[in-house]
C-alpha positions as CSV (number, residue, x, y, z in Angstrom):
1,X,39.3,-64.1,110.8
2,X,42.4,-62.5,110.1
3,X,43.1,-60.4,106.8
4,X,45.8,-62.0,104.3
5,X,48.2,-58.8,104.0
6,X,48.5,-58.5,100.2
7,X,51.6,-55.7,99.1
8,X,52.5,-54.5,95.3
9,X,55.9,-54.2,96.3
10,X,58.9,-56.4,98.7
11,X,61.0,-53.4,100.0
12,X,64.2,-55.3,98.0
13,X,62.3,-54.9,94.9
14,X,65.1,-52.0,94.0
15,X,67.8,-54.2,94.8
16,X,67.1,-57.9,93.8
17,X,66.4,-59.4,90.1
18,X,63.5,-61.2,91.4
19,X,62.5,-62.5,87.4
20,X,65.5,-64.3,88.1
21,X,63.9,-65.6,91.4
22,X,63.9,-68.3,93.2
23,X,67.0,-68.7,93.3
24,X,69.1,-72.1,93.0
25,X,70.6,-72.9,96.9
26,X,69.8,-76.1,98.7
27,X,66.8,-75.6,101.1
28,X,68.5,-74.9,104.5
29,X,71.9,-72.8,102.6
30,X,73.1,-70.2,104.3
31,X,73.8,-68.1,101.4
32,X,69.8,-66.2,100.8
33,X,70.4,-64.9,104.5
34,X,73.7,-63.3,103.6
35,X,72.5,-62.2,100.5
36,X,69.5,-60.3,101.9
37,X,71.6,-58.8,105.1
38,X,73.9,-57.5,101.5
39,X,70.7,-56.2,99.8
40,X,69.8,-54.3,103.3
41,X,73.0,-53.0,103.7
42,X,73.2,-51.4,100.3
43,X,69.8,-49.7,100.5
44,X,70.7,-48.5,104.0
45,X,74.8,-47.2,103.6
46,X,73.0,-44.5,101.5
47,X,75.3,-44.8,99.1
48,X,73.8,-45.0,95.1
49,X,73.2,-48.5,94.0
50,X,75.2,-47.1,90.4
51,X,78.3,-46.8,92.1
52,X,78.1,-50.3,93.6
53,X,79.4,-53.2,91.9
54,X,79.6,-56.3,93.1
55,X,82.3,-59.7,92.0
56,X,82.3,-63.1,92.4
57,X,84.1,-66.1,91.1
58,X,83.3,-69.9,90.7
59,X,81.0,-71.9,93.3
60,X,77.2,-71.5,95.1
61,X,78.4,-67.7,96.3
62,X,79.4,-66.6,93.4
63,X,76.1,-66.7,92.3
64,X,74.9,-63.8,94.1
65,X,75.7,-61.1,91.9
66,X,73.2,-62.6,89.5
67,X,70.8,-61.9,91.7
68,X,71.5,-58.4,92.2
69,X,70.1,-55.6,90.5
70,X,73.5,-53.9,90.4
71,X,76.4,-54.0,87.9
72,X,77.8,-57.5,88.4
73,X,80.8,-59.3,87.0
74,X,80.6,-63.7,87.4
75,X,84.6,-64.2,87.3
76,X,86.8,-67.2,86.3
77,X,87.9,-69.7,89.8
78,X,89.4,-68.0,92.2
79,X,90.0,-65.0,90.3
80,X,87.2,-62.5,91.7
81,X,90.5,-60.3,93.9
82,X,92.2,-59.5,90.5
83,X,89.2,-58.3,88.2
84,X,87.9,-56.4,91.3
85,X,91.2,-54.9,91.8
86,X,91.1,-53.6,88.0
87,X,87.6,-51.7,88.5
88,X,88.5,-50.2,91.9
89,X,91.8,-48.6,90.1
90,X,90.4,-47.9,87.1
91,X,87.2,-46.4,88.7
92,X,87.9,-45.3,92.5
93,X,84.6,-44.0,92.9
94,X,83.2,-47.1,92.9
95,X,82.4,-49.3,95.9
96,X,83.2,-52.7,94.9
97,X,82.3,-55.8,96.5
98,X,83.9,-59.4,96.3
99,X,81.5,-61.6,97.1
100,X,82.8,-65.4,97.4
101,X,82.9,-68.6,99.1
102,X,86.2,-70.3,100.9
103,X,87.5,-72.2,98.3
104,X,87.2,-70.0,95.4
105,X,88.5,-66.9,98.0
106,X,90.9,-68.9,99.9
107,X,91.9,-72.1,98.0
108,X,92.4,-71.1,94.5
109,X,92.5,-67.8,95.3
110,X,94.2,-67.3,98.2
111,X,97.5,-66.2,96.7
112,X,95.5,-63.2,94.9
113,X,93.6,-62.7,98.4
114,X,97.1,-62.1,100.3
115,X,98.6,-59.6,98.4
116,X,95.1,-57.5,97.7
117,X,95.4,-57.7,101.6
118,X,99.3,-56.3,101.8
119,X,98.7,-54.1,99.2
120,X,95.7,-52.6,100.8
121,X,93.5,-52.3,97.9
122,X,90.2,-50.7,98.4
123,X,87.9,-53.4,98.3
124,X,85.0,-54.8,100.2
125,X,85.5,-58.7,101.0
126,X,82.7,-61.1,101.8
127,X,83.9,-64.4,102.3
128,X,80.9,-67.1,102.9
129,X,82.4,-69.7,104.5
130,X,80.6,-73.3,104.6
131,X,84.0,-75.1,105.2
132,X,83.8,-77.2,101.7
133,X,83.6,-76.7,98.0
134,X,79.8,-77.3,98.1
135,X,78.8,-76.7,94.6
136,X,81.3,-79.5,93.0
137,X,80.5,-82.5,95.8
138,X,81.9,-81.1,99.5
139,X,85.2,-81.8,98.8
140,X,87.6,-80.2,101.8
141,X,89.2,-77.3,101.4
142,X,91.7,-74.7,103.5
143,X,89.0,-73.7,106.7
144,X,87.6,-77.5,106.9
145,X,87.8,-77.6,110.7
146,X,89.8,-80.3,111.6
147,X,88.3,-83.6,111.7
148,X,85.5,-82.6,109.8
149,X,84.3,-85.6,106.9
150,X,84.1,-84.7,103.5
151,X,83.8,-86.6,100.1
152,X,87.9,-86.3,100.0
153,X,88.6,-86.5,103.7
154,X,86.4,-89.5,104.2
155,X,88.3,-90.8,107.4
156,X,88.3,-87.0,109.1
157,X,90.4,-84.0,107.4
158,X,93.3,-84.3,109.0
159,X,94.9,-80.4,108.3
160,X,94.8,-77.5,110.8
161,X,92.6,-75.3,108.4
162,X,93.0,-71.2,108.3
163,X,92.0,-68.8,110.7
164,X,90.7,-66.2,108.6
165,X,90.0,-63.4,111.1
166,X,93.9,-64.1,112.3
167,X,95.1,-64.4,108.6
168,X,93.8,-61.2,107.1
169,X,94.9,-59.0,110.1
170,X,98.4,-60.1,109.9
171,X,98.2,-58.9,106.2
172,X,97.1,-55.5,107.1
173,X,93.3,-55.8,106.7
174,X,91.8,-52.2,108.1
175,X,88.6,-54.0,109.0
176,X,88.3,-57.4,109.6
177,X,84.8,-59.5,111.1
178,X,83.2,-62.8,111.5
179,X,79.3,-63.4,111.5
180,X,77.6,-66.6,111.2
181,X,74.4,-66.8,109.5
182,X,72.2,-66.5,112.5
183,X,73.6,-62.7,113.7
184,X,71.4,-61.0,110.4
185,X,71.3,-57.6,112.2
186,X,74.7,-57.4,112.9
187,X,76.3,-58.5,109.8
188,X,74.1,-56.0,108.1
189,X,75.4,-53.7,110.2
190,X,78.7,-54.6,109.8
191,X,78.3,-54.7,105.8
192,X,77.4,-50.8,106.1
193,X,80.4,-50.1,108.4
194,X,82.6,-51.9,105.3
195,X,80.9,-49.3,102.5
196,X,81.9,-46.3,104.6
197,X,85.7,-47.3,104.9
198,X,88.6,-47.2,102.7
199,X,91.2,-50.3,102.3
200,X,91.1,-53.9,102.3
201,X,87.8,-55.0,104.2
202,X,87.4,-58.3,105.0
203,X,83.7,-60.5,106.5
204,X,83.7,-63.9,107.0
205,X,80.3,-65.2,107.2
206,X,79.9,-68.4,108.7
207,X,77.2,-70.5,107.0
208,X,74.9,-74.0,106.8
209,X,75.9,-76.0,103.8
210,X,73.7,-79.0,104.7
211,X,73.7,-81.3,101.9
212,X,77.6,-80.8,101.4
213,X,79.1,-80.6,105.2
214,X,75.9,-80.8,107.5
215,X,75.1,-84.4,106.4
216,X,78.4,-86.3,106.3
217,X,79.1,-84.6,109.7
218,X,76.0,-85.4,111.3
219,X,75.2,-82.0,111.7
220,X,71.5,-82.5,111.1
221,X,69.4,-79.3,108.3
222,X,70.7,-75.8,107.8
223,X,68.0,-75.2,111.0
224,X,70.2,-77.9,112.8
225,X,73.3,-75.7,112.2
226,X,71.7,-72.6,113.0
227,X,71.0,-73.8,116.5
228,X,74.5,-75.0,116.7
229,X,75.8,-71.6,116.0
230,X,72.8,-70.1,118.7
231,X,74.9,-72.5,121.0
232,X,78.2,-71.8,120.5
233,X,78.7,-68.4,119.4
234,X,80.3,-65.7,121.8
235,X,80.6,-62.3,121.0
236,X,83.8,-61.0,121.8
237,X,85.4,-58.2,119.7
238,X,88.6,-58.5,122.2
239,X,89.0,-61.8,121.6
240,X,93.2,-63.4,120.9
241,X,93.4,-63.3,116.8
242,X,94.7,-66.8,117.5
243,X,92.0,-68.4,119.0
244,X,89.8,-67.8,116.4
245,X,90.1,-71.0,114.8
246,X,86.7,-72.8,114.2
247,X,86.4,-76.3,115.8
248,X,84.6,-79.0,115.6
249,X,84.2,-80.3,119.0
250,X,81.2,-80.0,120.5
251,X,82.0,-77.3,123.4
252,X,84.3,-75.2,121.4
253,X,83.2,-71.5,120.7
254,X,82.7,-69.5,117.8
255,X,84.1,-66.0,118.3
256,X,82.2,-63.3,116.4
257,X,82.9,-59.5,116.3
258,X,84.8,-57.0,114.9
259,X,87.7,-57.7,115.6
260,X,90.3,-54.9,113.5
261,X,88.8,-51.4,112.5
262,X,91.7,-49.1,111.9
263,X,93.8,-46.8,108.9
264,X,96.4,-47.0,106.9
265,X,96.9,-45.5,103.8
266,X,95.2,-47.5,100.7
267,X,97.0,-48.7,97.5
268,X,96.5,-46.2,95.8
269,X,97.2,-43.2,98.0
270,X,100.4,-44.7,98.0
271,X,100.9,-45.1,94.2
272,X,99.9,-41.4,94.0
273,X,102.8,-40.5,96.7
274,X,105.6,-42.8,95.4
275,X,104.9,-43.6,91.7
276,X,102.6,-40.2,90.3
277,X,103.9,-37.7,92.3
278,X,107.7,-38.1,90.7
279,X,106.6,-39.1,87.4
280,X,104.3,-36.0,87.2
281,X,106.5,-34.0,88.3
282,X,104.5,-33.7,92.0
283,X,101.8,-32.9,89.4
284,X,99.8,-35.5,90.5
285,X,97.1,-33.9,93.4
286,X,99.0,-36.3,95.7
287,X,99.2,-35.7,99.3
């Protein structure tokens, strides 16, 4: 007869609230897996879990900082890019973390999203991306693939939605990937690549929403969705920005990879050079 292996300790214990476990996602979500490949990466980047802090708006993913035992800050809709952007400034040595879905990152947010992107601010950017607002009824929103059935796109979604990996790199994003929920390893590798960079950082993590977007679409349980993704994905770091585009139809690929990993100088290495360095007199300790 085998022995039941009984442990005191879970080796997240040092990084997860776990009084406030089990946590509240739909059997079959996407959004634990993420949120342990997170936990992983923070223990592993080597970098001290006080200087991390984490920020998330409205909607099932911006839940996750409450379930982190780092400082955390639950924002208003959409509006996780600005109060992240006041802690990195205010605090550079801080690694800072935006941890949101597609509609709060993209929809209501996306205008904030843009310009953090142009501006280069030095921010880590998780965006889970289940294609719907799932928390508030799987309404559609700016990635619904095209065709795709929601609650307000009963009759198909009728839109060409956003191609993130394409959208952030035209807005200068140093680092830019996309993972789905089934590539664990390399998305937590991935997330330790992000801590060790400087600039706008962007990870779009694929995901199962199965009550809100796997059911109307006939998708089948998160599992379901997970094999779909075991199907279909192709790793191709190479791969035309433009072709990135998620799709419903049945043989159509989804492109994973790091796809941008370069420099350019952040927001505020530029502030320093153009703003501080003439007010101060070249006082500043700007390059």
């Amino acid at each position: 007869m085998p022995k039941e292996a009984v442990v005191s300790t879970h080796p997240l214990d040092e990084v997860l609230r776990t009084d406030r476990l089990p946590h509240i996602w739909c059997p079959g979500c996407g959004l634990g897996t993420v949120m342990g490949a997170f936990a992983r990466a923070m223990l592993a980047s080597g970098i001290p879990l006080d200087q991390h802090v984490v920020v998330s708006g409205i909607g099932c993913t911006g839940r996750v900082p409450g379930y982190l035992k780092v400082d955390g800050f639950h924002t208003t809709h959409g509006r996780a890019i600005p109060f992240a952007t006041g802690l990195v400034i205010a605090n550079p040595e801080l690694k800072v973390t935006v941890f949101s879905g597609d509609g709060d990152l993209v929809a209501i947010g996306g205008n904030h999203l843009i310009h953090a992107a142009r501006r280069n601010i030095d921010l880590n950017v998780i965006c889970v991306n289940n294609f719907n607002y799932g928390m508030t009824g799987g309404q559609l929103g700016p990635t619904t693939p095209k065709g795709a059935i929601t609650t307000t796109s009963p009759y198909g979604f009728p839109e060409d939605p956003f191609n993130l990996p394409h959208l952030l790199a035209s807005l200068g994003a140093v680092f830019v990937a996309r993972w789905t929920t089934l590539h664990v390893r390399q998305l937590e590798e991935t997330m330790i690549r992000a801590f060790h960079k400087r600039g706008f950082r962007f990870i779009e993590v694929l995901a199962p929403c199965p009550v809100g977007f796997g059911r109307p679409n006939d998708m089948g349980e998160g599992l379901d969705e997970m094999w779909f993704y075991r199907r279909q994905a192709d790793y191709d770091p190479q791969a035309a920005l433009e072709m990135l585009e998620v799709s419903m139809h049945k043989d159509s690929k989804v492109i994973c990879g790091v796809f941008v990993d370069t420099e350019r100088p952040t927001y505020m290495d530029n502030y320093h050079k153009y703003v501080l360095s003439k007010v101060m007199g070249g006082k500043s300790g700007a390059a």
